[in-house]
N, C-alpha and C positions, 0 to 999 in steps of 0.2 A: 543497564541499570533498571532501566521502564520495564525489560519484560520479567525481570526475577522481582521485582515488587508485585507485580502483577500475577506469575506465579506464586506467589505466599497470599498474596489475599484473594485471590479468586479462583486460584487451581491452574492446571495443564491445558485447560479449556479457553482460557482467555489469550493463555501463548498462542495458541492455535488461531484464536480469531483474531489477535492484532498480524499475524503473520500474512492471514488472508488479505487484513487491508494495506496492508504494505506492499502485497506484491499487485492486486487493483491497484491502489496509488500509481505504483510505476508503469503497470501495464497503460493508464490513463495519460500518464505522461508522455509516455512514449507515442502513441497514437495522436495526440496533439501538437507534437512536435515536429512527427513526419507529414501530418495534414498541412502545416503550414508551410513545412519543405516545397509541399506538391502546387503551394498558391489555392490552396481551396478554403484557408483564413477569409479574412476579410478583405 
């Protein structure tokens, strides 16, 4: 629903850039989650 609103008012361009930070988001997730697996948390 977020990205086809986002396409009518901002164009194909902003699909693009929320697609980018979703998949950062999770690439960030992920890397935090197996840091903490490995005990190199706190």
């Amino acid at each position: 629903m977020i990205l086809a609103l986002a396409a009518r008012v901002f164009g194909m361009d902003a699909i693009a850039v929320l697609r980018r930070l979703a998949a950062a988001g999770v690439c960030a997730g992920v890397s935090e989650m197996t840091r903490h697996e490995r005990g190199d948390g706190r």
